[in-house]
Steps between C-alpha positions, in 0.01 A plus 500: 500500500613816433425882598596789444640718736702812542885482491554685810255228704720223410820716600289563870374158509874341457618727756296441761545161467905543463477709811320230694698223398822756664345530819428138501899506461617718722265362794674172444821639503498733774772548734424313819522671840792517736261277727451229248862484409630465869232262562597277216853514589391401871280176392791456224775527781286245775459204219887509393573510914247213577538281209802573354721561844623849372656746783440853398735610733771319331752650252552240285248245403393206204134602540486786294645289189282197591152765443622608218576158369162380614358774329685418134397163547124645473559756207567784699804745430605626883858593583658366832581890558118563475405172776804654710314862477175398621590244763727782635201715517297250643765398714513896625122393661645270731534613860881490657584260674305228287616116446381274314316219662707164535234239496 
């Protein structure tokens, strides 16, 4: 079917839709929050401590490298510099004076 209609209400229609499908864009890839950041890094930080033994007090340690291998195992491109960034972060959570539980 076809009608006829005005060049300049094609240009609006395919605008507005352009501009919607942008928004739709930019919503998805908004910044997150300082909150949601430091709480990812804190539930990131607790599951390398309790299942993978990490220390985040520690200078040196394999756990970084072992993320980021579990990671490229899975199809995911993350630098052990990147795993060492956030566990540090979430690591900075942790109250002094903290051990690890021996059980």
């Amino acid at each position: 079917m076809e009608v006829a209609t005005h060049p300049k209400f094609l240009e609006l229609l395919r605008g507005y839709w352009q501009s919607e499908e942008k928004q739709e864009a930019a919503t998805v890839l908004a910044k997150p929050d300082k909150r949601e950041i430091d709480s990812s890094a804190q539930l990131f930080t607790a599951i390398a401590i309790d299942c993978l033994g990490d220390n985040p007090r520690s200078v040196r340690s394999p756990i970084p490298k072992e993320i980021a291998d579990l990671a490229s195992q899975l199809g995911m491109s993350i630098t052990d510099d990147t795993v060492r960034k956030y566990l540090k972060l979430g690591g900075s959570f942790i109250a002094e004076g903290w051990e690890r539980r021996r059980d």
